[in-house]
Steps between C-alpha positions, in 0.01 A plus 500: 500500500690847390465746790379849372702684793900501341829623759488882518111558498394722783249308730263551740357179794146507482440254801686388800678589757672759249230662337507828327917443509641637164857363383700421150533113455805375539443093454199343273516097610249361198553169655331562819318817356654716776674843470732699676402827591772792614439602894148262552436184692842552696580167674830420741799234412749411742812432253803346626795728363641417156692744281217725431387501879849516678324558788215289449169584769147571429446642165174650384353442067234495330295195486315343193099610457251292321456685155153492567520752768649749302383765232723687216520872554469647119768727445288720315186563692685413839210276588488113624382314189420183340743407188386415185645322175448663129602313246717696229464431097878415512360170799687694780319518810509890701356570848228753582342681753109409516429782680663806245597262214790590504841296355666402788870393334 
């Protein structure tokens, strides 16, 4: 199943623990159909200390969110959207905004 939400899309948690958090994805796992999100669902990991850790300790990172729970913020109209797929003549496939039609890459 391709995931419409792609690395570097602004968005928004629209249920949970998190909701209304905004925050550029950094991670999309299709596998699981989980994403990353920058600054949201924040979760603890003691890590023993390896070269990147010298000191090793409690660190703190973002944890994975169901992609369900999350919305795409259109970067034109700034608004939490649902994605949809046009077709081109050419057979490529482009993403747009439902809400102000707009392209979105």
């Amino acid at each position: 199943m391709g995931l419409r939400i792609k690395k570097g899309d602004t968005a928004v948690v629209i249920t949970g623990k998190n909701k209304g958090a905004k925050g550029r994805v950094l991670v999309v796992l299709p596998e699981e159909q989980r994403l990353i999100v920058e600054g949201v669902n924040k979760i603890k990991k003691h890590q023993k200390p390896n070269k990147k850790y010298a000191q090793g300790g409690i660190i703190e990172k973002e944890g994975p969110l169901h992609i369900s729970n999350t919305m795409l913020v259109c970067p034109k109209c700034s608004k939490p959207t649902r994605i949809g797929v046009t077709l081109l003549s050419d057979g490529k496939k482009q993403r747009t905004c439902k809400k102000c039609k707009e392209v979105i890459d």
